[in-house]
CHARMM-style PDB file with segment names, atoms N, HN, CA, C and O in Angstrom:
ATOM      1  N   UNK     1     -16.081  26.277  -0.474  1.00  0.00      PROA
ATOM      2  CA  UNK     1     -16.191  25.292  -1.533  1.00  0.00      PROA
ATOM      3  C   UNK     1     -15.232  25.671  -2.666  1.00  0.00      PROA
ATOM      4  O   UNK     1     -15.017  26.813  -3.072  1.00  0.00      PROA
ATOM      5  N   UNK     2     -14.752  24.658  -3.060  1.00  0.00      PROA
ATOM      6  HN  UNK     2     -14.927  23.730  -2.731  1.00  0.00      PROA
ATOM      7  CA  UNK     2     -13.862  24.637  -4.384  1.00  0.00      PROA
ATOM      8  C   UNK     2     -14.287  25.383  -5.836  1.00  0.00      PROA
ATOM      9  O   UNK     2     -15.442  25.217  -6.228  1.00  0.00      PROA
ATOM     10  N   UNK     3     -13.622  25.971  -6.409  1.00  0.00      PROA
ATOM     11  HN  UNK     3     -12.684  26.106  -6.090  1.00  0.00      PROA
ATOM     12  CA  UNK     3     -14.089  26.783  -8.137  1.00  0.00      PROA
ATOM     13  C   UNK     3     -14.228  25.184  -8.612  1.00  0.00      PROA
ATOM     14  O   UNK     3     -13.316  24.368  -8.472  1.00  0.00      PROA
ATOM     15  N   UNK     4     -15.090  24.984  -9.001  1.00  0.00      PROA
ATOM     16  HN  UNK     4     -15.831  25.646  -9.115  1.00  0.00      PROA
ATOM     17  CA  UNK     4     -15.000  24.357 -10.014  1.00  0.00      PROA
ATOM     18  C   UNK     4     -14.662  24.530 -11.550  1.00  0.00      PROA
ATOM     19  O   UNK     4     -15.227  23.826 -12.387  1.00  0.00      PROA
ATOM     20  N   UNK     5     -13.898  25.311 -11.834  1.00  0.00      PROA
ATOM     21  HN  UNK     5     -13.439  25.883 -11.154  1.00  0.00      PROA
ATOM     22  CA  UNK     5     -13.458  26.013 -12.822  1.00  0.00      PROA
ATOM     23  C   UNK     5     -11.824  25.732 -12.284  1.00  0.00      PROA
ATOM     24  O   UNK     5     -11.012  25.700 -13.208  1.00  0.00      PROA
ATOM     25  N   UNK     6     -11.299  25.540 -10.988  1.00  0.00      PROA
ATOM     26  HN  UNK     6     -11.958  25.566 -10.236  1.00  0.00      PROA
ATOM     27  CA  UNK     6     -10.292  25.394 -11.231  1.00  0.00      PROA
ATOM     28  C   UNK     6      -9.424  23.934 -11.132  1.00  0.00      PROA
ATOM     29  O   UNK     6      -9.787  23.072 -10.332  1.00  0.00      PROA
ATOM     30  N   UNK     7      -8.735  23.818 -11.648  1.00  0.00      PROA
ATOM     31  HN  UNK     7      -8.440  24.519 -12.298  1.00  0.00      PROA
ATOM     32  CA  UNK     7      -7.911  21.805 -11.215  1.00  0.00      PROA
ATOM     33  C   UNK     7      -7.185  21.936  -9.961  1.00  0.00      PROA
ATOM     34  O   UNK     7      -6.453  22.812  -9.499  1.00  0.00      PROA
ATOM     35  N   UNK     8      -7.510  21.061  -9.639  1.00  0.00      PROA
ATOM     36  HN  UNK     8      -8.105  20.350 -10.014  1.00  0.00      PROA
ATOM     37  CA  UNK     8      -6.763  20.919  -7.574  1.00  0.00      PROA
ATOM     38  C   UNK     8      -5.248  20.057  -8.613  1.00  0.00      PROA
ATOM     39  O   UNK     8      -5.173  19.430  -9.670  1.00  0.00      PROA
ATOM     40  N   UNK     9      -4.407  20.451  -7.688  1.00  0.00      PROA
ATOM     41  HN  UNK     9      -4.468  20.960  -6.829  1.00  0.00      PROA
ATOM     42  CA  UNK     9      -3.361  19.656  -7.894  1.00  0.00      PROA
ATOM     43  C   UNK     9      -3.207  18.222  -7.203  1.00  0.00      PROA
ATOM     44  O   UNK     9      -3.334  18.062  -5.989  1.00  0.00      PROA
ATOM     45  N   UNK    10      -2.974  17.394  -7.935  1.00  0.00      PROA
ATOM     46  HN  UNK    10      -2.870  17.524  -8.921  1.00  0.00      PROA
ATOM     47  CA  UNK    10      -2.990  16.076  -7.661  1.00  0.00      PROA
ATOM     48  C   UNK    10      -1.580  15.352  -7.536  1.00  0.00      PROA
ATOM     49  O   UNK    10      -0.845  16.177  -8.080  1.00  0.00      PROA
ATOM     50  N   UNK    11      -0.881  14.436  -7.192  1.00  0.00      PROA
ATOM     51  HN  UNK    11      -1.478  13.766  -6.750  1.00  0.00      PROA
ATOM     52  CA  UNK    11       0.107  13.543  -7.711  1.00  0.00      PROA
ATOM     53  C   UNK    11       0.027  12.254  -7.012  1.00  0.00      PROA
ATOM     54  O   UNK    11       0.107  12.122  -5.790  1.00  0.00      PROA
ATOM     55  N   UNK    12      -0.163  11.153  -8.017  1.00  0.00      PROA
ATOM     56  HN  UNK    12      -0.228  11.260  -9.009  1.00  0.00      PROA
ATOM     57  CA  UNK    12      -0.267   9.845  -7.555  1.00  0.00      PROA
ATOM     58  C   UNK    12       1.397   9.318  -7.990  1.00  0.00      PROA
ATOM     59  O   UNK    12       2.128   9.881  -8.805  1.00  0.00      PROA
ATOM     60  N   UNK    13       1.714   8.092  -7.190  1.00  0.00      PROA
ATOM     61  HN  UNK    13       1.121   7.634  -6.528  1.00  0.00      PROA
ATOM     62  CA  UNK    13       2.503   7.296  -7.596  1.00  0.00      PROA
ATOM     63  C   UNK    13       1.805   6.149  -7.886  1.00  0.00      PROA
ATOM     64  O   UNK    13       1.136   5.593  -7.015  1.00  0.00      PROA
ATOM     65  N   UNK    14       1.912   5.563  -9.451  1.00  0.00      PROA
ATOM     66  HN  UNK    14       2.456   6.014 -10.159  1.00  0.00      PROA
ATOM     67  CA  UNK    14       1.243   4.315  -9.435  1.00  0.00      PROA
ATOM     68  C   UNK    14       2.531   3.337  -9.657  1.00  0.00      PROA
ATOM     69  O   UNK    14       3.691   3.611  -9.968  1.00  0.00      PROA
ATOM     70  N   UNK    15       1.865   2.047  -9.371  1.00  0.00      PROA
ATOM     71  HN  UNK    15       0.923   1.825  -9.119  1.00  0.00      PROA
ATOM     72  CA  UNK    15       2.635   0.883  -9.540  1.00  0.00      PROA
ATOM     73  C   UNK    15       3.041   0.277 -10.868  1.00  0.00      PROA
ATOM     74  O   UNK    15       2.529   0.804 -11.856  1.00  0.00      PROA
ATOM     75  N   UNK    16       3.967  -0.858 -11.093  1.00  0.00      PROA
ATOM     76  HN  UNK    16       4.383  -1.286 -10.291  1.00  0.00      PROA
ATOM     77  CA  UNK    16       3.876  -1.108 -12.361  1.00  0.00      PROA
ATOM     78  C   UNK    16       2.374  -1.779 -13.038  1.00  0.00      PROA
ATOM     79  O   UNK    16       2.076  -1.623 -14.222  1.00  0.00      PROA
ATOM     80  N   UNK    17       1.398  -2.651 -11.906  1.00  0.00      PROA
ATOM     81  HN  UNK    17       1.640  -2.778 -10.945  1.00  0.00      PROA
ATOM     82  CA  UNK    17       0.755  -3.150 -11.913  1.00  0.00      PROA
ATOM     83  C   UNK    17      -0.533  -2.428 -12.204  1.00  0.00      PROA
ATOM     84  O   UNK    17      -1.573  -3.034 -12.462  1.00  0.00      PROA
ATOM     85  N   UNK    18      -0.419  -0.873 -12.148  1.00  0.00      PROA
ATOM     86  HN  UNK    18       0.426  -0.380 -11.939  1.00  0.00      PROA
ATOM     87  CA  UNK    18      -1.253   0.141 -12.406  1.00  0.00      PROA
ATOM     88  C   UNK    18      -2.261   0.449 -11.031  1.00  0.00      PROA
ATOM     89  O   UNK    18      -3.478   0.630 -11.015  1.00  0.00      PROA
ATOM     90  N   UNK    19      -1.501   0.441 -10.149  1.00  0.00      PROA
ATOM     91  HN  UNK    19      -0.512   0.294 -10.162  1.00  0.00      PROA
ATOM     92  CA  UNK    19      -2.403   0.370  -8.545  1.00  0.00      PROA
ATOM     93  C   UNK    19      -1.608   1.719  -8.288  1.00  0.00      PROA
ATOM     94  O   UNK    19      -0.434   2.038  -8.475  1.00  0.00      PROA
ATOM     95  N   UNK    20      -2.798   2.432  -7.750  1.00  0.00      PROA
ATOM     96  HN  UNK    20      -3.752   2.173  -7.598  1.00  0.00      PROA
ATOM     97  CA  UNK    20      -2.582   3.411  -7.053  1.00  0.00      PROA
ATOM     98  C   UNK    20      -1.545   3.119  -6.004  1.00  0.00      PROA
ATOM     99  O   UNK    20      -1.843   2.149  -5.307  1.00  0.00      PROA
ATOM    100  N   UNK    21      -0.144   3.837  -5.640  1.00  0.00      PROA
ATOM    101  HN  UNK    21       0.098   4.625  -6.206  1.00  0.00      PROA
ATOM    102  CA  UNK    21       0.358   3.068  -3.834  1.00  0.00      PROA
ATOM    103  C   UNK    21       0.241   4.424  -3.186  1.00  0.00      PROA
ATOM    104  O   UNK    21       0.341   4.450  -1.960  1.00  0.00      PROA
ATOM    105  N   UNK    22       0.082   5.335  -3.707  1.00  0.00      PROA
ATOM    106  HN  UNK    22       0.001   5.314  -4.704  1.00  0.00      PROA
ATOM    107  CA  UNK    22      -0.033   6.491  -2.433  1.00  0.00      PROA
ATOM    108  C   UNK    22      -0.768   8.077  -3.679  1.00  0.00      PROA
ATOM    109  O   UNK    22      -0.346   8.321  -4.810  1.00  0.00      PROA
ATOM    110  N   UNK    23      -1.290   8.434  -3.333  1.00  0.00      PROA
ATOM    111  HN  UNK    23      -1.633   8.236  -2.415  1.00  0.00      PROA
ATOM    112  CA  UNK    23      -1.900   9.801  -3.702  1.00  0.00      PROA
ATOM    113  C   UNK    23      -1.566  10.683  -2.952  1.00  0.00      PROA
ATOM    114  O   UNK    23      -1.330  10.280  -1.813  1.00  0.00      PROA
ATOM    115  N   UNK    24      -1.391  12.216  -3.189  1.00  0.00      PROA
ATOM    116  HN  UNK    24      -1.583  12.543  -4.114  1.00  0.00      PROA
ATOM    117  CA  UNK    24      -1.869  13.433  -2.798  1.00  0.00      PROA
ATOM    118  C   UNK    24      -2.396  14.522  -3.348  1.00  0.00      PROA
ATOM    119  O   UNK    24      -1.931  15.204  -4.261  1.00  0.00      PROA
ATOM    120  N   UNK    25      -3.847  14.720  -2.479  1.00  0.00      PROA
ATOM    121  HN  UNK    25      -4.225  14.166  -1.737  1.00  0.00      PROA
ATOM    122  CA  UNK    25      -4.818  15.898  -3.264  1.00  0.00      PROA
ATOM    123  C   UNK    25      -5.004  16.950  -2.562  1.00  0.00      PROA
ATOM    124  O   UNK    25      -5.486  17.014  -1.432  1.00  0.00      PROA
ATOM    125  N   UNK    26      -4.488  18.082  -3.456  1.00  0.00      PROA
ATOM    126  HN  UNK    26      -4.096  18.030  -4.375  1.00  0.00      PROA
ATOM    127  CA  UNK    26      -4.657  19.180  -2.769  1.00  0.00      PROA
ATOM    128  C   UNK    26      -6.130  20.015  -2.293  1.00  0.00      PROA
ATOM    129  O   UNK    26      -7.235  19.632  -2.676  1.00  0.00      PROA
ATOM    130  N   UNK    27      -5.954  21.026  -1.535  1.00  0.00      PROA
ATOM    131  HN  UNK    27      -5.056  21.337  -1.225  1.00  0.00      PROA
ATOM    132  CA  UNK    27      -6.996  21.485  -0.908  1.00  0.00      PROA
ATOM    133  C   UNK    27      -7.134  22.844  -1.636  1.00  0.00      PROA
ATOM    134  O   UNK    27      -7.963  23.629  -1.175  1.00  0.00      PROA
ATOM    135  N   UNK    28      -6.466  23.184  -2.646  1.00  0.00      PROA
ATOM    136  HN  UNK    28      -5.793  22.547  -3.020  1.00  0.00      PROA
ATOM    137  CA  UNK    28      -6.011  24.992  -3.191  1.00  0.00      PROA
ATOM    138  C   UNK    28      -5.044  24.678  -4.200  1.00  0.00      PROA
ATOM    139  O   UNK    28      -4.438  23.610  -4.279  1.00  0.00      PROA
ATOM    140  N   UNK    29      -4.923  25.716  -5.012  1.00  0.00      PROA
ATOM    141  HN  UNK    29      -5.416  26.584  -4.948  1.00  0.00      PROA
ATOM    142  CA  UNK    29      -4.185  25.747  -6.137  1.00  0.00      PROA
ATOM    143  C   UNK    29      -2.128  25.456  -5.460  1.00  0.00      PROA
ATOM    144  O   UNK    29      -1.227  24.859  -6.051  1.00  0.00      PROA
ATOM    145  N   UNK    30      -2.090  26.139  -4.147  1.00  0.00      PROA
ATOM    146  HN  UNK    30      -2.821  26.624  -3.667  1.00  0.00      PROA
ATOM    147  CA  UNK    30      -0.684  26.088  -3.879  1.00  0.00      PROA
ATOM    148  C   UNK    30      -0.536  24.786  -2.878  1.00  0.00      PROA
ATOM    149  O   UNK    30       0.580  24.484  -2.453  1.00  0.00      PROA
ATOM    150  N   UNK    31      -1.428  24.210  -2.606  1.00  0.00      PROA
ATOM    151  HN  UNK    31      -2.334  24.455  -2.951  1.00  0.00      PROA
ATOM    152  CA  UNK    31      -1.273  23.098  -1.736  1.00  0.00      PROA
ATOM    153  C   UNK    31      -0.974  21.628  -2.628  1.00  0.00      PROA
ATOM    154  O   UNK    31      -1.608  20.906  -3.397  1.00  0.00      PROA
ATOM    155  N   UNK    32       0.481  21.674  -1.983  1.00  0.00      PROA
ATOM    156  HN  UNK    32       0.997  22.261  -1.359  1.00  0.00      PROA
ATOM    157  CA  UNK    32       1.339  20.552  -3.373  1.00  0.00      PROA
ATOM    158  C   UNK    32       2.418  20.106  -2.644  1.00  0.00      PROA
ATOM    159  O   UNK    32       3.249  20.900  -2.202  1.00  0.00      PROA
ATOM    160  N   UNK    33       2.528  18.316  -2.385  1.00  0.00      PROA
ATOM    161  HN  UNK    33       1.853  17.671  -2.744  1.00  0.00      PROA
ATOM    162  CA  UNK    33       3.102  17.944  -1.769  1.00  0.00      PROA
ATOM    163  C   UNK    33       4.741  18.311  -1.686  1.00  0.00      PROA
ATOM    164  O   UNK    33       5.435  18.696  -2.627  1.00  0.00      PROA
ATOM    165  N   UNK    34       5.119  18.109  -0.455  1.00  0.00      PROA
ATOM    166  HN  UNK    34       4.555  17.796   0.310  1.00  0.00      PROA
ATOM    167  CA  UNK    34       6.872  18.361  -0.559  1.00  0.00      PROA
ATOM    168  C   UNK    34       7.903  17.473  -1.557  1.00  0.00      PROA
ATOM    169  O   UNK    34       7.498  16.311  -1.592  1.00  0.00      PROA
ATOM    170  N   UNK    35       8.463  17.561  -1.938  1.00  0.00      PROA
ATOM    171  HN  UNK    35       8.792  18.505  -1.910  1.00  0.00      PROA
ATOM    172  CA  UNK    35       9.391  16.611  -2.792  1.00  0.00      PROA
ATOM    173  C   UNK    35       9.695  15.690  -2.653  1.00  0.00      PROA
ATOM    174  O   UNK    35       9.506  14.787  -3.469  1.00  0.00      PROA
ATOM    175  N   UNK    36      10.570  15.502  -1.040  1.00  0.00      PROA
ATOM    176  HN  UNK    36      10.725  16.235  -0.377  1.00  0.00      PROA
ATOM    177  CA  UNK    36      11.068  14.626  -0.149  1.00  0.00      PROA
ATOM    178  C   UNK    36       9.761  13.779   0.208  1.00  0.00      PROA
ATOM    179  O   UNK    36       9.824  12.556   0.330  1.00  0.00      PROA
ATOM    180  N   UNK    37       8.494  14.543   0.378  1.00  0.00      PROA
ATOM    181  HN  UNK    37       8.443  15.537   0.278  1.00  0.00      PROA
ATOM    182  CA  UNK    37       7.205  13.345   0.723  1.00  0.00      PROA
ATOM    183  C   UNK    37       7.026  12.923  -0.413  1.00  0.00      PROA
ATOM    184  O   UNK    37       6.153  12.058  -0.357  1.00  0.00      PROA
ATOM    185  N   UNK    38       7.446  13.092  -1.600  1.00  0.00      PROA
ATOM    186  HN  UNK    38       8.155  13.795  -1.646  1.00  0.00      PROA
ATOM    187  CA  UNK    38       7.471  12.361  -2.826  1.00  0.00      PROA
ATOM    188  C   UNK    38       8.062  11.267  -2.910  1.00  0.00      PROA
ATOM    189  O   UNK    38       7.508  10.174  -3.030  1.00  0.00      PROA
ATOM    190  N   UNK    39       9.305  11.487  -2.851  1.00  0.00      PROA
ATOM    191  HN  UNK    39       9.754  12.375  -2.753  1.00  0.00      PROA
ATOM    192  CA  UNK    39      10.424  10.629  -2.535  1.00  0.00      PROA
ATOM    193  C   UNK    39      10.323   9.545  -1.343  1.00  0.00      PROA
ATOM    194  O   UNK    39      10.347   8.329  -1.529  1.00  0.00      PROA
ATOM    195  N   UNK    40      10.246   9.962  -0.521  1.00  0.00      PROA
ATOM    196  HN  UNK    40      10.226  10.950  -0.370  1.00  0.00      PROA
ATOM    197  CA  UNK    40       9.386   9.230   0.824  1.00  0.00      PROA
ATOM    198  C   UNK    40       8.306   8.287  -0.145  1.00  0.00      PROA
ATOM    199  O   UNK    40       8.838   7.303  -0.659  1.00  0.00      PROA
ATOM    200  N   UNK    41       7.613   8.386  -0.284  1.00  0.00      PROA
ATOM    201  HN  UNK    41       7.181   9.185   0.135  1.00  0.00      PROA
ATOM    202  CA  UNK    41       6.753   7.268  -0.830  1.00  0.00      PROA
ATOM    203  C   UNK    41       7.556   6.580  -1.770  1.00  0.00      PROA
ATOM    204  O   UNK    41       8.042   5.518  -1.380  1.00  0.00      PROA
ATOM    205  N   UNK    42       7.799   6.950  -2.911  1.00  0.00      PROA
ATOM    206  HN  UNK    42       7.404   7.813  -3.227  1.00  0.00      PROA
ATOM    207  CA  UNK    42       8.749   6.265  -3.596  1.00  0.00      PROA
ATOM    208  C   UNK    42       9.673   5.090  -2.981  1.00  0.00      PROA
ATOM    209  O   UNK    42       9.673   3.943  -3.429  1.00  0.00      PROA
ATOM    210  N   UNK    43      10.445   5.524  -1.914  1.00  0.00      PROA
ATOM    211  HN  UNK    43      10.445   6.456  -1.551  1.00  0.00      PROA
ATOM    212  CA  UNK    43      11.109   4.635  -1.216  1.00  0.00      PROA
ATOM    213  C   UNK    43      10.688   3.550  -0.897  1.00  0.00      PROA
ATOM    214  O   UNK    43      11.166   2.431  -1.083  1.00  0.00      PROA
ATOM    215  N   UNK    44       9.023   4.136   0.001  1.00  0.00      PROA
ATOM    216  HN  UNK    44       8.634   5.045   0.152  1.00  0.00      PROA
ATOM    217  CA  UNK    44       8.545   2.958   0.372  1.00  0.00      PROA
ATOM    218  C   UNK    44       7.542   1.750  -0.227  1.00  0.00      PROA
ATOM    219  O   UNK    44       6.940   0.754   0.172  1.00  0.00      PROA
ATOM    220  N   UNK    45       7.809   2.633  -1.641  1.00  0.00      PROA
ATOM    221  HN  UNK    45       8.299   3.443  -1.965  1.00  0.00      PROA
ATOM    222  CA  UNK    45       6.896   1.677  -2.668  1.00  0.00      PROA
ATOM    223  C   UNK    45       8.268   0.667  -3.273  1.00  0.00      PROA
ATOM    224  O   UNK    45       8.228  -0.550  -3.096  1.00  0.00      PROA
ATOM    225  N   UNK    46       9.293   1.237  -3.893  1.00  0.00      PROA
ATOM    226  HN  UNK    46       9.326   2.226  -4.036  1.00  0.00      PROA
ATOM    227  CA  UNK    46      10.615   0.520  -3.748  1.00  0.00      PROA
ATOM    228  C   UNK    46      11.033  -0.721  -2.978  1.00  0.00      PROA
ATOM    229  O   UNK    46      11.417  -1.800  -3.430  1.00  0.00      PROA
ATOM    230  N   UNK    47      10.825  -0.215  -1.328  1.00  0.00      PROA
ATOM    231  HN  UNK    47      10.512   0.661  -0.961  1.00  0.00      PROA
ATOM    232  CA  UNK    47      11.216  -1.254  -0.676  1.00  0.00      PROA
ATOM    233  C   UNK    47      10.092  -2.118   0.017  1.00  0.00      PROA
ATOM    234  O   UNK    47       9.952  -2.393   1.209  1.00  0.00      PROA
ATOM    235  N   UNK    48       9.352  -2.455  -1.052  1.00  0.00      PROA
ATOM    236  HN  UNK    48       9.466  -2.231  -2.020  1.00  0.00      PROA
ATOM    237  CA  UNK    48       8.096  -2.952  -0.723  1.00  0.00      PROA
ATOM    238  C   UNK    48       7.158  -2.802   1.063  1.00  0.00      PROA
ATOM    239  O   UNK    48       6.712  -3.589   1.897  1.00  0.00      PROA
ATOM    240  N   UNK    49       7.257  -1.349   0.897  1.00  0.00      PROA
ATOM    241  HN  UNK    49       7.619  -0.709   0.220  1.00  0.00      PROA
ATOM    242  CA  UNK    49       6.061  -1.103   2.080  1.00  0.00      PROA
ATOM    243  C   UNK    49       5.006  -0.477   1.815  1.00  0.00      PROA
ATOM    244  O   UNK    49       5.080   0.480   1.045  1.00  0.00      PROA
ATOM    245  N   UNK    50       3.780  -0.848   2.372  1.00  0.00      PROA
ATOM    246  HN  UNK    50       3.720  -1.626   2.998  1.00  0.00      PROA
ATOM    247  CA  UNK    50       2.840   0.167   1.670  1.00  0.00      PROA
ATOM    248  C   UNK    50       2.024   0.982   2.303  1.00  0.00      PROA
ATOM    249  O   UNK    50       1.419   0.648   3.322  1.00  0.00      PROA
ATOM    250  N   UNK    51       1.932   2.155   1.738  1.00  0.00      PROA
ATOM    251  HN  UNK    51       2.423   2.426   0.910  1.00  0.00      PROA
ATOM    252  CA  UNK    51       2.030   3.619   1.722  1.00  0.00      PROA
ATOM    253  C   UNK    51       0.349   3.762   1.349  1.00  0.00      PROA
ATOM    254  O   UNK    51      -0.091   3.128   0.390  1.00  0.00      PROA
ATOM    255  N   UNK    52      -0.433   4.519   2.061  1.00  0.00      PROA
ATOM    256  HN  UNK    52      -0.076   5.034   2.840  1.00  0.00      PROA
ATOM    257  CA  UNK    52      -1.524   4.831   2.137  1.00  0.00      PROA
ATOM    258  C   UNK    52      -1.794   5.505   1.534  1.00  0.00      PROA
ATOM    259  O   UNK    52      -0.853   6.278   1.358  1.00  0.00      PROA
ATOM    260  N   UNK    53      -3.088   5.917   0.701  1.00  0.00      PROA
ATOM    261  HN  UNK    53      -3.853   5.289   0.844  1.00  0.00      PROA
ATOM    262  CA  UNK    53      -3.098   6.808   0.160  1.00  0.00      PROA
ATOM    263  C   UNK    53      -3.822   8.148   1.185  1.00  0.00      PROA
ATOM    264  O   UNK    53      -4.614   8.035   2.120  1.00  0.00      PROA
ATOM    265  N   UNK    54      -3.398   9.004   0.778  1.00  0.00      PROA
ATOM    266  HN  UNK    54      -2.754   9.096   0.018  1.00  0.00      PROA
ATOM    267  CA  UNK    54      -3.342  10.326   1.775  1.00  0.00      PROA
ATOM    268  C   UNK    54      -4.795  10.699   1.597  1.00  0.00      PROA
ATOM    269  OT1 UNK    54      -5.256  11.680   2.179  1.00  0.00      PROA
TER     270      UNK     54
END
């Protein structure tokens, strides 16, 4: 089980519309998405596809 004492790392991309289009939540302090899977979503929020949240 998680510290609750500590913050999981998070990063959402939201929309202009303020909609979540894709999340990622970590499982541990070092578990933090790759850049490129950053970017990767980005793209596909860009080129209007949509991207699940994880």
């Amino acid at each position: 089980m998680a510290d609750p004492e500590v913050a999981i790392p998070s990063v959402f991309v939201v929309r202009r519309d303020g909609t979540v289009a894709w999340s990622y939540i970590g499982e541990r302090m070092s578990d933090r998405p790759a850049s490129q899977m950053v970017l990767e979503a980005l793209d596909g929020i860009a080129g209007g596809a949509s991207n699940p949240a994880r």
